[in-house]
N, CA, C and O atoms as CSV, one atom per row, in Angstrom:
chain,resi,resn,atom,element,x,y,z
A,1,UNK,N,N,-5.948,-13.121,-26.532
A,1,UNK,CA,C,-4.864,-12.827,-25.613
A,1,UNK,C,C,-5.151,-11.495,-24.924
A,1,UNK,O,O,-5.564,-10.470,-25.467
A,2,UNK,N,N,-4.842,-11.697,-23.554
A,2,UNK,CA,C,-5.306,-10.263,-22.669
A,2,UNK,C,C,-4.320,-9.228,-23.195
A,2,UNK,O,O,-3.138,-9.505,-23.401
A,3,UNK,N,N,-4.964,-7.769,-23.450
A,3,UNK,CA,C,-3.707,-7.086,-23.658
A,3,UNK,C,C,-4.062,-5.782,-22.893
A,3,UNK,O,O,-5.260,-5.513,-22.807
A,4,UNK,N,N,-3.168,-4.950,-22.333
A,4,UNK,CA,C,-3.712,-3.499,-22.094
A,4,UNK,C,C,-2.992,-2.406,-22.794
A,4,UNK,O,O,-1.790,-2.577,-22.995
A,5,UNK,N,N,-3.398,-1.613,-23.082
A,5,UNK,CA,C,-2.773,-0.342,-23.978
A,5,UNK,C,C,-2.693,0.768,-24.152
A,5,UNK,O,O,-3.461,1.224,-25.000
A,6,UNK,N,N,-1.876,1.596,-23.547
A,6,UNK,CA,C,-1.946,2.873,-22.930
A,6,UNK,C,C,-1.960,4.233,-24.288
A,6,UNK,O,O,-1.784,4.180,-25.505
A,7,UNK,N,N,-2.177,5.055,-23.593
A,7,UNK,CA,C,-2.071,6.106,-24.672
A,7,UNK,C,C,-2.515,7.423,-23.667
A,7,UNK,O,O,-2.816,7.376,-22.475
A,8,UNK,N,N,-2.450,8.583,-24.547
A,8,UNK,CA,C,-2.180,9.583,-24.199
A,8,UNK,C,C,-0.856,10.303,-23.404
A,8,UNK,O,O,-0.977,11.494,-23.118
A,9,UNK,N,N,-0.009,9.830,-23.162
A,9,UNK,CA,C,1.102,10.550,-23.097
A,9,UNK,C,C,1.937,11.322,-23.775
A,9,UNK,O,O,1.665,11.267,-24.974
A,10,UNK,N,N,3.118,12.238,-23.469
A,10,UNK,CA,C,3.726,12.771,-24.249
A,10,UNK,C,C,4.558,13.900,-23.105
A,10,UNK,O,O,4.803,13.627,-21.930
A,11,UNK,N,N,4.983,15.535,-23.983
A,11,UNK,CA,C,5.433,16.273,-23.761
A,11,UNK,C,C,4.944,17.234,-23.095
A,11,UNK,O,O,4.870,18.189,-23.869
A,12,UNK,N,N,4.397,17.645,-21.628
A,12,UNK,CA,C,4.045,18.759,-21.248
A,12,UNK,C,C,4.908,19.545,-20.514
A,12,UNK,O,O,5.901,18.974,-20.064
A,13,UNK,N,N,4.728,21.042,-20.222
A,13,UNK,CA,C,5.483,21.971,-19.749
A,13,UNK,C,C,4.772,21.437,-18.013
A,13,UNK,O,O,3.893,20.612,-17.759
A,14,UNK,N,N,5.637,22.355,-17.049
A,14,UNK,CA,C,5.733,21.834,-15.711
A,14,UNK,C,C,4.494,22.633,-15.445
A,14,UNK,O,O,4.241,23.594,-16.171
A,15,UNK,N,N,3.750,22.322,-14.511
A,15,UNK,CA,C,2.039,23.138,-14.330
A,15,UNK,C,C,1.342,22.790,-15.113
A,15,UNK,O,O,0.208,23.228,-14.918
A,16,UNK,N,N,1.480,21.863,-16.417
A,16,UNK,CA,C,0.422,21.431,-17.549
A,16,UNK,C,C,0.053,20.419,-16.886
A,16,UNK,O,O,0.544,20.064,-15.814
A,17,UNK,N,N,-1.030,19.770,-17.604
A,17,UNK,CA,C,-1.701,18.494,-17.588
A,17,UNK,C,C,-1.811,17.650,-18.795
A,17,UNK,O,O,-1.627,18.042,-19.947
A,18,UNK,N,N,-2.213,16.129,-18.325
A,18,UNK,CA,C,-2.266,15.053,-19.213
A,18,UNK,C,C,-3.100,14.209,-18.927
A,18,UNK,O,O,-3.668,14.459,-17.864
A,19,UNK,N,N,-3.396,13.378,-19.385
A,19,UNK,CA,C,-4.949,12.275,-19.252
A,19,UNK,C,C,-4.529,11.265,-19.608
A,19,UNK,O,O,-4.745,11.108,-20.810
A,20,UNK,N,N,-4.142,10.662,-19.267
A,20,UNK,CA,C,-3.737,8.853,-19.659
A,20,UNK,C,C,-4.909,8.244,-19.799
A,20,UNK,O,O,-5.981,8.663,-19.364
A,21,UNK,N,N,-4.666,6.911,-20.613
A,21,UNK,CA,C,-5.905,6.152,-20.706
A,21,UNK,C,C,-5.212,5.234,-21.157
A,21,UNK,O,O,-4.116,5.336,-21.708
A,22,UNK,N,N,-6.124,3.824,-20.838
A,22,UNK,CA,C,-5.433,2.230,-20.427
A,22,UNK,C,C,-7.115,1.956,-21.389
A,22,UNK,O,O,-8.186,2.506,-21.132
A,23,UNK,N,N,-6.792,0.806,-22.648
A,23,UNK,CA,C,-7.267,0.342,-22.977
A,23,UNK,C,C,-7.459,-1.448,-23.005
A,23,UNK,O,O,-6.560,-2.136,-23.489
A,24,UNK,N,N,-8.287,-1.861,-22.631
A,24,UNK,CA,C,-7.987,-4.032,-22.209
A,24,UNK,C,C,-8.604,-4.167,-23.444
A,24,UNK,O,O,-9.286,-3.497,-24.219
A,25,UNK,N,N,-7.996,-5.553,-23.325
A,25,UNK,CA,C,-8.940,-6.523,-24.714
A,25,UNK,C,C,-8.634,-7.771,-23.937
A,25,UNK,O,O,-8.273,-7.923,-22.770
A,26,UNK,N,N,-8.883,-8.631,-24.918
A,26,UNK,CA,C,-9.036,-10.350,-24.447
A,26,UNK,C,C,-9.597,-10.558,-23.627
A,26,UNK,O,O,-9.697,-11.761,-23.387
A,27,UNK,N,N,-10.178,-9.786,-22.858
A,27,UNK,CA,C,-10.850,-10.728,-21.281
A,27,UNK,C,C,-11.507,-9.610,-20.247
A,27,UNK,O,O,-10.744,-8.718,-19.879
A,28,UNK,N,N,-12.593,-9.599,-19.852
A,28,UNK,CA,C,-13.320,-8.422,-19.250
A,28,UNK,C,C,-12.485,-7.885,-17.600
A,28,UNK,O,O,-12.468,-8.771,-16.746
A,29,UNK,N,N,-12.046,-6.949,-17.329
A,29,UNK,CA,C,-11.384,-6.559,-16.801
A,29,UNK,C,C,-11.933,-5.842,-15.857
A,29,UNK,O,O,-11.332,-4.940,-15.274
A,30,UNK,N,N,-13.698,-6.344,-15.511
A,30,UNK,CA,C,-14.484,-5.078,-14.521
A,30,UNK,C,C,-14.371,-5.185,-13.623
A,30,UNK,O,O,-14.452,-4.195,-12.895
A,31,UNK,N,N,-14.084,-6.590,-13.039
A,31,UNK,CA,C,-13.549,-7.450,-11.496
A,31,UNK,C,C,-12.423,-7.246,-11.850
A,31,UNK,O,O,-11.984,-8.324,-12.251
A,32,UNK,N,N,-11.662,-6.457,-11.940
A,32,UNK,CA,C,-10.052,-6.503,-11.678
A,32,UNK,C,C,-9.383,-4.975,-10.947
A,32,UNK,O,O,-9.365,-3.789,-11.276
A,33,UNK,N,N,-8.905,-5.745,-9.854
A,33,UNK,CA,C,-8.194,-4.183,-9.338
A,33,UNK,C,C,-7.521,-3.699,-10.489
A,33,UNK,O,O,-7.138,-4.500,-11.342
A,34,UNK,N,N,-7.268,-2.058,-10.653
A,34,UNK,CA,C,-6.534,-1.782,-11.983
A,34,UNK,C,C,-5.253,-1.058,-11.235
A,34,UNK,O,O,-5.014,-1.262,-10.045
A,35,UNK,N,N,-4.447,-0.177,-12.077
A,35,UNK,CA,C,-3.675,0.778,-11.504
A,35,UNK,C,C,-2.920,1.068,-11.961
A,35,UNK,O,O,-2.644,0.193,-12.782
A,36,UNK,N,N,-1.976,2.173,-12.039
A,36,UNK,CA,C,-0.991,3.126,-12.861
A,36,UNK,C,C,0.358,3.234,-11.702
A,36,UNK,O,O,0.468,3.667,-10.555
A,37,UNK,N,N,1.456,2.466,-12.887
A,37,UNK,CA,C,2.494,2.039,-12.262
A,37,UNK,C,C,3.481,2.902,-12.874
A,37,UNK,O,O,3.636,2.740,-14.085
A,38,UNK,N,N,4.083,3.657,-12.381
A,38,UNK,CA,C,5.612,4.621,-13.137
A,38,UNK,C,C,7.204,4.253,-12.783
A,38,UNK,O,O,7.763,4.117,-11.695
A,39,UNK,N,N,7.607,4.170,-13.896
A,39,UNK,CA,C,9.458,4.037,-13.569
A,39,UNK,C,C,10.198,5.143,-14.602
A,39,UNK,O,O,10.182,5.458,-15.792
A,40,UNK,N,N,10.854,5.517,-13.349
A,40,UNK,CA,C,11.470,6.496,-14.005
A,40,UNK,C,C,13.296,6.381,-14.111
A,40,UNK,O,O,13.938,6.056,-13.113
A,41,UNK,N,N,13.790,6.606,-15.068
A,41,UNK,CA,C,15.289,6.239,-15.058
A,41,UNK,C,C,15.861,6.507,-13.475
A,41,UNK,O,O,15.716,7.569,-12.871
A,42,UNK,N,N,16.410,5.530,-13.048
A,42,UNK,CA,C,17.524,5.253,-12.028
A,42,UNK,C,C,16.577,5.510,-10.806
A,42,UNK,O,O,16.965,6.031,-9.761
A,43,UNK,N,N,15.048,5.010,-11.088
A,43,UNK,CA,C,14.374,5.103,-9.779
A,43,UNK,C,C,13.537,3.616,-9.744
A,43,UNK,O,O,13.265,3.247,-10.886
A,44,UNK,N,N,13.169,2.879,-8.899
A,44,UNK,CA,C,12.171,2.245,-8.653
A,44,UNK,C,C,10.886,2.256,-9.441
A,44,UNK,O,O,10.263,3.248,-9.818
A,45,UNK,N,N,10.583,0.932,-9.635
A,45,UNK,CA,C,8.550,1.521,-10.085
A,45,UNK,C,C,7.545,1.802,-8.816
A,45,UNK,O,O,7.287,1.274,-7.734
A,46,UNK,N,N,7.259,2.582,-9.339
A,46,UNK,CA,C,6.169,3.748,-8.013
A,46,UNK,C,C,4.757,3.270,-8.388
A,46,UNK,O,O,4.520,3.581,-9.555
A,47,UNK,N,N,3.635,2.554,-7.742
A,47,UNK,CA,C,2.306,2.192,-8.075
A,47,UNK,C,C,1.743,4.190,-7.408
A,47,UNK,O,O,1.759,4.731,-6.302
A,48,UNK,N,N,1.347,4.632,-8.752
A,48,UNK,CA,C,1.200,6.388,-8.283
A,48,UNK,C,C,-0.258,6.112,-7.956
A,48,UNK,O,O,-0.728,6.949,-7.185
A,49,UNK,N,N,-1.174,5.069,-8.378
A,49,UNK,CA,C,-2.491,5.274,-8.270
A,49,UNK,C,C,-3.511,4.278,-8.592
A,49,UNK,O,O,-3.572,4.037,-9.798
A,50,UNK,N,N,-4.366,3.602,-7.820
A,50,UNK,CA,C,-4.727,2.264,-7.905
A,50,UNK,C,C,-6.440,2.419,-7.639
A,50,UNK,O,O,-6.862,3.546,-7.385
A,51,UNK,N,N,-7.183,1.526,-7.689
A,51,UNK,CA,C,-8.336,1.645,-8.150
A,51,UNK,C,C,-8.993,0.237,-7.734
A,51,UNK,O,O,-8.477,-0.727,-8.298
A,52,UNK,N,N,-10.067,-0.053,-6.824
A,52,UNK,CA,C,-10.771,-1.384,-6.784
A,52,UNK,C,C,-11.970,-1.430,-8.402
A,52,UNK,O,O,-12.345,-0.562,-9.190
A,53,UNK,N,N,-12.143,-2.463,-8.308
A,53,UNK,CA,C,-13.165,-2.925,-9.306
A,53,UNK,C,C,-14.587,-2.049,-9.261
A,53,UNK,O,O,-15.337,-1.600,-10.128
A,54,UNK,N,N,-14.570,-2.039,-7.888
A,54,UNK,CA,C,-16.013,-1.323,-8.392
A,54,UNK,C,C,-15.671,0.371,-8.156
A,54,UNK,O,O,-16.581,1.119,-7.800
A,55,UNK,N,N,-14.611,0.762,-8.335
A,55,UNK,CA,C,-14.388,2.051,-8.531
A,55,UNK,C,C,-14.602,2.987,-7.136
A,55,UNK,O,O,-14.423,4.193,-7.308
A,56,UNK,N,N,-14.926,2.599,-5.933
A,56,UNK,CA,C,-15.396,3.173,-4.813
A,56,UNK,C,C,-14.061,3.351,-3.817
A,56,UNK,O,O,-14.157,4.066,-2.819
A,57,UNK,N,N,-13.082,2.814,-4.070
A,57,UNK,CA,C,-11.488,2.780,-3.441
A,57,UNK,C,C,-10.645,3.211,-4.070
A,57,UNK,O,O,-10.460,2.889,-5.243
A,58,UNK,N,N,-10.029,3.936,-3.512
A,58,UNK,CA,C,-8.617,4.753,-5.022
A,58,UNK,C,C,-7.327,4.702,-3.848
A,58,UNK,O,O,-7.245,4.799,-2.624
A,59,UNK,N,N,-6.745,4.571,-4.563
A,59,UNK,CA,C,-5.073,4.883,-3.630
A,59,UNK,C,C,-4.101,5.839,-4.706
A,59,UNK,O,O,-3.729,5.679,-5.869
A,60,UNK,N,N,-3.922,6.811,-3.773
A,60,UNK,CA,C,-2.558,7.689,-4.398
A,60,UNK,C,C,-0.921,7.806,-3.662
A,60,UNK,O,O,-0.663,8.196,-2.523
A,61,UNK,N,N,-0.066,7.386,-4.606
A,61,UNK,CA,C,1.151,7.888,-3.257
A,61,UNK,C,C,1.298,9.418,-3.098
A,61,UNK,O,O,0.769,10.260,-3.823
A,62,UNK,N,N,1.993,9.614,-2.177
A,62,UNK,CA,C,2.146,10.718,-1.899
A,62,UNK,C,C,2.492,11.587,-2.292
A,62,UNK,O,O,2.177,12.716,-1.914
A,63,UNK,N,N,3.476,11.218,-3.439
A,63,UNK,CA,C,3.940,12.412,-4.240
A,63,UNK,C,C,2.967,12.649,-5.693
A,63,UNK,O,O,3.332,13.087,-6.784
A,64,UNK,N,N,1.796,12.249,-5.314
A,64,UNK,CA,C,0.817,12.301,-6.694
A,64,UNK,C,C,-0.363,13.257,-5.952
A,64,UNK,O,O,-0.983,14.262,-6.300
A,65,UNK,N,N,-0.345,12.537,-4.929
A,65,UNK,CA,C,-1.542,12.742,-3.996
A,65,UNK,C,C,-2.129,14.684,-4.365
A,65,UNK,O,O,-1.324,15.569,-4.654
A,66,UNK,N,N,-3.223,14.837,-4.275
A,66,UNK,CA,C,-4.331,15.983,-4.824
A,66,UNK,C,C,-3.625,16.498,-6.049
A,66,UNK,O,O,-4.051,17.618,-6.331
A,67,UNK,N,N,-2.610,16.034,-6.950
A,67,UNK,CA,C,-2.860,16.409,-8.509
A,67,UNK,C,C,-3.537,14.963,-9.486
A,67,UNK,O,O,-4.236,15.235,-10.462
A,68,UNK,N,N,-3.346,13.904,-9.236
A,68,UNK,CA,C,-3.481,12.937,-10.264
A,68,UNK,C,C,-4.893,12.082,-9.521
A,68,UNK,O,O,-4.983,11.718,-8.349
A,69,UNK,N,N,-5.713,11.949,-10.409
A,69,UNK,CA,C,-7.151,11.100,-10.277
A,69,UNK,C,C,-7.328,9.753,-11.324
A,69,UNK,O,O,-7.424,9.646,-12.546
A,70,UNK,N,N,-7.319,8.784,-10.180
A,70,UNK,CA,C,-7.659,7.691,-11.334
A,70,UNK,C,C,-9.082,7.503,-11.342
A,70,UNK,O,O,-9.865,7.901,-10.479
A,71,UNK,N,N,-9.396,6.765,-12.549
A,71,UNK,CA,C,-11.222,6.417,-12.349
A,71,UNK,C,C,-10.873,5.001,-13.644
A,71,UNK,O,O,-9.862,4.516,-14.153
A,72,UNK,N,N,-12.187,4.799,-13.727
A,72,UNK,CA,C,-12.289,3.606,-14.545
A,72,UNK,C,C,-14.079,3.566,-15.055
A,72,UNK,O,O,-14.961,4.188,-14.463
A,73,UNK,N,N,-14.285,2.723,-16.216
A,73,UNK,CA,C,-14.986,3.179,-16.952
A,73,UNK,C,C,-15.089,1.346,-17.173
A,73,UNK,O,O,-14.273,0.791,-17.910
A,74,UNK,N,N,-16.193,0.533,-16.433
A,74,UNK,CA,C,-15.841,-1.098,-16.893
A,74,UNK,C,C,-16.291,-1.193,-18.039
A,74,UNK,O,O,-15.853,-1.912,-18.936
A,75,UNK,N,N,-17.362,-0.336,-18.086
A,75,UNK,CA,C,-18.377,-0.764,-19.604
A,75,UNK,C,C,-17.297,-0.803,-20.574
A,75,UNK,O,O,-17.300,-1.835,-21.245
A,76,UNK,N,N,-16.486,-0.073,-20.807
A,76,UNK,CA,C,-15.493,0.258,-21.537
A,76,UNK,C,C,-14.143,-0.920,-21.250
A,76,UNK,O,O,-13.416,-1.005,-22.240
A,77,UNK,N,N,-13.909,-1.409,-20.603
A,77,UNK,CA,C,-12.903,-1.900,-19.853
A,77,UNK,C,C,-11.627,-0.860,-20.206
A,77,UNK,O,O,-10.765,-1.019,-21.069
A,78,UNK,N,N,-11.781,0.218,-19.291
A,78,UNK,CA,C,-10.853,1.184,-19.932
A,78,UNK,C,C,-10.901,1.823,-18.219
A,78,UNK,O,O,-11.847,1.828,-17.431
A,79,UNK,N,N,-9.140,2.454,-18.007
A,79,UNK,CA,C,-8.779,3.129,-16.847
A,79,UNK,C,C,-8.309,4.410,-17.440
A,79,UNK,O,O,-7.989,4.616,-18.611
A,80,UNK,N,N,-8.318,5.094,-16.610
A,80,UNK,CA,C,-8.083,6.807,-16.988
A,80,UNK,C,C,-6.993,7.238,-15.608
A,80,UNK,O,O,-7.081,6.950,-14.415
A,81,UNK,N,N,-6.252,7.820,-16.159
A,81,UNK,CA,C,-5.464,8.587,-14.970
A,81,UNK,C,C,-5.370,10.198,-15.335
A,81,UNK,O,O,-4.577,10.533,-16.215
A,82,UNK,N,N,-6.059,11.058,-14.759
A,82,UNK,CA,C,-6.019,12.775,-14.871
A,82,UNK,C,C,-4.729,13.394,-14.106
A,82,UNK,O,O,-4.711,13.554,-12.885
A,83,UNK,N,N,-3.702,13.707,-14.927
A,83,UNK,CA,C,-2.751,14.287,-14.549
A,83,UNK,C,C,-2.641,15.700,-14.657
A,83,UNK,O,O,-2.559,16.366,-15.689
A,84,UNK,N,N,-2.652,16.329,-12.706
A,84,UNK,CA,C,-2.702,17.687,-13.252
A,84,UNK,C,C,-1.697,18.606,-12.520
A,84,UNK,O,O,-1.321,17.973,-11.533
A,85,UNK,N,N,-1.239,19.523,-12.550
A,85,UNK,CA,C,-0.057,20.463,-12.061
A,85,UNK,C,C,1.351,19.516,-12.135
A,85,UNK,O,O,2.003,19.200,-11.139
A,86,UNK,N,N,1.607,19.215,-13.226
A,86,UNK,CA,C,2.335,18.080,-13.461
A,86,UNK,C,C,3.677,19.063,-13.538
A,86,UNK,O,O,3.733,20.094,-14.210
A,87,UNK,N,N,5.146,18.326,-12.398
A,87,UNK,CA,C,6.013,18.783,-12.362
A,87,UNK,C,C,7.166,17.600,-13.214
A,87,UNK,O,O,6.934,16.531,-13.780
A,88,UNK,N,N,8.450,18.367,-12.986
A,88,UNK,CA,C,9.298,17.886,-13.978
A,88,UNK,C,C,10.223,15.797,-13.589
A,88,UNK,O,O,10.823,14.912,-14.198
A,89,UNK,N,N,9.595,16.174,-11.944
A,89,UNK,CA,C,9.994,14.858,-11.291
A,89,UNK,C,C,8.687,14.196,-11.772
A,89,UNK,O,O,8.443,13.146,-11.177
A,90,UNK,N,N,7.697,14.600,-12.804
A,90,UNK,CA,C,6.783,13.149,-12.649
A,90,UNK,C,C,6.728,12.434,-14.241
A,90,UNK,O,O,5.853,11.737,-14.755
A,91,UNK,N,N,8.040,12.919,-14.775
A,91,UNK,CA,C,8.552,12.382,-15.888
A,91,UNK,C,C,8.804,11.024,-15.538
A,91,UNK,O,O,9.410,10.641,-14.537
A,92,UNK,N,N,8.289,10.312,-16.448
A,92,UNK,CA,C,8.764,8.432,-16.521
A,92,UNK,C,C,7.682,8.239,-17.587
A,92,UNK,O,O,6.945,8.995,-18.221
A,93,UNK,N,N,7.971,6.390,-17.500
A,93,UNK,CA,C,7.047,5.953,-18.523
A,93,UNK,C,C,5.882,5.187,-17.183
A,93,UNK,O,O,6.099,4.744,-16.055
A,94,UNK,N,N,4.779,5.320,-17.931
A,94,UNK,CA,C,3.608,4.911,-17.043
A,94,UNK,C,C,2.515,4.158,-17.744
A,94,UNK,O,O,1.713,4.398,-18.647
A,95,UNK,N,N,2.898,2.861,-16.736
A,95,UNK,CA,C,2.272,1.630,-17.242
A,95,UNK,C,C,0.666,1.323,-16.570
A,95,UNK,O,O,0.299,1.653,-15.442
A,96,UNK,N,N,-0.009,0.721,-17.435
A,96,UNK,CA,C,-1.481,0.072,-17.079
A,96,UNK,C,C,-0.999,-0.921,-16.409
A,96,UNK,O,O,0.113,-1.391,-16.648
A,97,UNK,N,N,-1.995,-1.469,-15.245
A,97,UNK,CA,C,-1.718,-2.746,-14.856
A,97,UNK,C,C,-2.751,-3.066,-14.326
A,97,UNK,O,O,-3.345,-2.178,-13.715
A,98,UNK,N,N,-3.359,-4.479,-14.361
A,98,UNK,CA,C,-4.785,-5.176,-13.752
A,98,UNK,C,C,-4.071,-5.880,-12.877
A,98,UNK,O,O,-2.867,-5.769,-12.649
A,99,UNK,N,N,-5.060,-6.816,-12.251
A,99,UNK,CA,C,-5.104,-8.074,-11.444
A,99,UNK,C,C,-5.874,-8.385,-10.987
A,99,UNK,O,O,-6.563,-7.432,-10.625
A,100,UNK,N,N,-6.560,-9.986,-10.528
A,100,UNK,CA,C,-8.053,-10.148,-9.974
A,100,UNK,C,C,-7.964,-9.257,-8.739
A,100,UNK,O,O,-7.060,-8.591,-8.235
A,101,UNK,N,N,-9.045,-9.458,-8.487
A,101,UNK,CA,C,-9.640,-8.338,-7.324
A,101,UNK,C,C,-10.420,-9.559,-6.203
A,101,UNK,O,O,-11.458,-10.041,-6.657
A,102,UNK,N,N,-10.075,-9.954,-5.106
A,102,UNK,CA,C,-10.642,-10.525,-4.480
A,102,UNK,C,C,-12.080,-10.289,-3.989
A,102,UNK,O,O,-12.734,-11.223,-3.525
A,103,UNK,N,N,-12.573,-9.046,-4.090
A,103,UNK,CA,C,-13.641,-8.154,-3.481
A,103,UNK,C,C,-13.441,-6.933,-4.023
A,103,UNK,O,O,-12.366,-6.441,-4.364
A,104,UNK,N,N,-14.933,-6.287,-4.111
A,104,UNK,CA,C,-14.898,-5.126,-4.825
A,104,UNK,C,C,-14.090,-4.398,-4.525
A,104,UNK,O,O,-13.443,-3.875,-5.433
A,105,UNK,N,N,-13.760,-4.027,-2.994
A,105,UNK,CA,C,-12.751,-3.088,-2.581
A,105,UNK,C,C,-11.331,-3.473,-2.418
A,105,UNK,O,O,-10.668,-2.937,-1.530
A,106,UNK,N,N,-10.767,-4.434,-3.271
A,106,UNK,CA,C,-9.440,-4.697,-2.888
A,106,UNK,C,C,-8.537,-3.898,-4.236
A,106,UNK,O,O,-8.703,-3.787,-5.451
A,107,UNK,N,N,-7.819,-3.576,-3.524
A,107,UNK,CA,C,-6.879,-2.301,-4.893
A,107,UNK,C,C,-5.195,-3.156,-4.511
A,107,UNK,O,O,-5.085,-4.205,-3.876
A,108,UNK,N,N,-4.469,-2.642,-4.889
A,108,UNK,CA,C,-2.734,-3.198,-5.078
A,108,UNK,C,C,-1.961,-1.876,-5.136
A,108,UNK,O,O,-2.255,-1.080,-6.027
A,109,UNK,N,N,-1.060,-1.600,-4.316
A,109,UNK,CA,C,-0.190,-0.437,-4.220
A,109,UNK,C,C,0.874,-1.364,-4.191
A,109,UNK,O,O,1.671,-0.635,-3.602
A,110,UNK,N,N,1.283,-2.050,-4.312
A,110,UNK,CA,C,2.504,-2.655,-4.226
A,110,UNK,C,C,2.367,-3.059,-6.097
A,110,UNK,O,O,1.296,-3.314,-6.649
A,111,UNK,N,N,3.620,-3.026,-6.742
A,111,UNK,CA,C,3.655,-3.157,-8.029
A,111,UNK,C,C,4.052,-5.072,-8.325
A,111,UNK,O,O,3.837,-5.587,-9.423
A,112,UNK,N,N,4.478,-5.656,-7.448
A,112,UNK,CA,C,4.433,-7.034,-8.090
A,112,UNK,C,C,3.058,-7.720,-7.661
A,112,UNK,O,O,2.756,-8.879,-7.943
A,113,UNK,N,N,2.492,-7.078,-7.139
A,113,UNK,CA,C,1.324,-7.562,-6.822
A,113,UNK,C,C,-0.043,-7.541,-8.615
A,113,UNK,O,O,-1.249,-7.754,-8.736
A,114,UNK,N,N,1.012,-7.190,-9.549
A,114,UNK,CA,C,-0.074,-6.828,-10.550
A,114,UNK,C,C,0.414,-8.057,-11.343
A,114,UNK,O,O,1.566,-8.421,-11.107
A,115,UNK,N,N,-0.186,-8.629,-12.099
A,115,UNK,CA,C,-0.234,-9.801,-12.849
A,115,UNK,C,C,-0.290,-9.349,-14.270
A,115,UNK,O,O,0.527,-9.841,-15.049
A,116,UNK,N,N,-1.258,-8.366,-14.758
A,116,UNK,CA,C,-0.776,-7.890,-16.522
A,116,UNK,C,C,-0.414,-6.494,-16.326
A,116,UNK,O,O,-0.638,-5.607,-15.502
A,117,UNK,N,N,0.334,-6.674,-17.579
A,117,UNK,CA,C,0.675,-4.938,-17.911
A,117,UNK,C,C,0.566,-4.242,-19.049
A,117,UNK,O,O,0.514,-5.035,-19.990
A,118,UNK,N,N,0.521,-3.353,-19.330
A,118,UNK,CA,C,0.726,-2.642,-20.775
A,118,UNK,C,C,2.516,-2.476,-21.217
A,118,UNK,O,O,3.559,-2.674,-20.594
A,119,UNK,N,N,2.322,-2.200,-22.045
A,119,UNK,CA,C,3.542,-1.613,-22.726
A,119,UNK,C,C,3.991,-0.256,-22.504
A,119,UNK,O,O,5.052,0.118,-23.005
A,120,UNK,N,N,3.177,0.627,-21.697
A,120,UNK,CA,C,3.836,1.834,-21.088
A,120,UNK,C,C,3.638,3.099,-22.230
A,120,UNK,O,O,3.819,3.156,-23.446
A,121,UNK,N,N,3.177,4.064,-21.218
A,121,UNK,CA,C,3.562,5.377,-22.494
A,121,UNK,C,C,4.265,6.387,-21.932
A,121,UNK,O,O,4.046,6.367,-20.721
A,122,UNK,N,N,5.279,7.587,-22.341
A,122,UNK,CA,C,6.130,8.196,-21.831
A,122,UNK,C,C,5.337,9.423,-21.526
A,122,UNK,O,O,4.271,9.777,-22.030
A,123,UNK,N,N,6.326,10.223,-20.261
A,123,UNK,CA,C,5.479,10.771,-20.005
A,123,UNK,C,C,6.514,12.042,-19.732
A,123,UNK,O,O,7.414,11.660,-18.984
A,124,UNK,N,N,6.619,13.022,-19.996
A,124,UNK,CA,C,7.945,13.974,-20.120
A,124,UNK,C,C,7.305,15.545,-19.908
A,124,UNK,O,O,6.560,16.251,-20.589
A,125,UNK,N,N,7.897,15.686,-18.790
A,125,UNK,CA,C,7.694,17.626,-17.870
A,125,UNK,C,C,8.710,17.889,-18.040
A,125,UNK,O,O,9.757,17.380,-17.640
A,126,UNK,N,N,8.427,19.050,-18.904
A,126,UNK,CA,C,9.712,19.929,-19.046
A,126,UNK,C,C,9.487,21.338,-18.025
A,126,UNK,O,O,8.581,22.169,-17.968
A,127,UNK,N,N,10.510,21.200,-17.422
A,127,UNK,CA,C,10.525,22.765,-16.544
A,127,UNK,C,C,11.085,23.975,-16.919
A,127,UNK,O,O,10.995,24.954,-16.178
């Protein structure tokens, strides 16, 4: 069974940093657009940062845009998100998410556009 599984989250102060990491199983995940999806109480889910298969396309929204870097690692079937100057609005829980990839360069910023997900890890800026 496909699964993805996040980790590294937790408690940082506002200006700290964090490193997420998305772990797959069941099924090779190197052809798959990936991407890091956040919801935060009484807001929408925000796709903060997305990634084609062969790693050469990245998308950030705007309110992530020059602190947070995604990358991906297929050998591993593993995604990474580098969270850095992290403020108190980028508190939520933040989910892994795949989906096929039509072509190396096709990524998903839209969040129903993702087909699996993780179970989410929390992610909390204190100011």
């Amino acid at each position: 069974q496909e699964q993805l599984v996040e980790s590294g989250g937790g408690l940082v102060q506002a200006g700290g940093a964090l490193r997420l990491s998305c772990a797959a199983s069941g099924r090779t995940f190197s052809n798959y657009a990936r991407g890091w999806v956040r919801l935060a109480p009484g807001k929408e889910r925000e796709v903060v940062a997305a990634i084609s298969w062969s790693g050469s396309i990245t998308y950030y929204a705007d309110s992530v845009k020059g602190r947070f870097t995604i990358s991906r690692d297929n050998a591993k079937n593993a995604v990474y998100l580098q969270m850095n100057r992290l403020k108190p609005e980028d508190t939520a829980t933040y989910y892994c998410a795949a989906s096929p990839a039509g072509n190396s360069g096709t990524f998903y910023y839209i969040d129903v556009d993702y087909d699996y997900w993780g179970q989410g890890t929390q992610v909390t800026v204190s100011s």
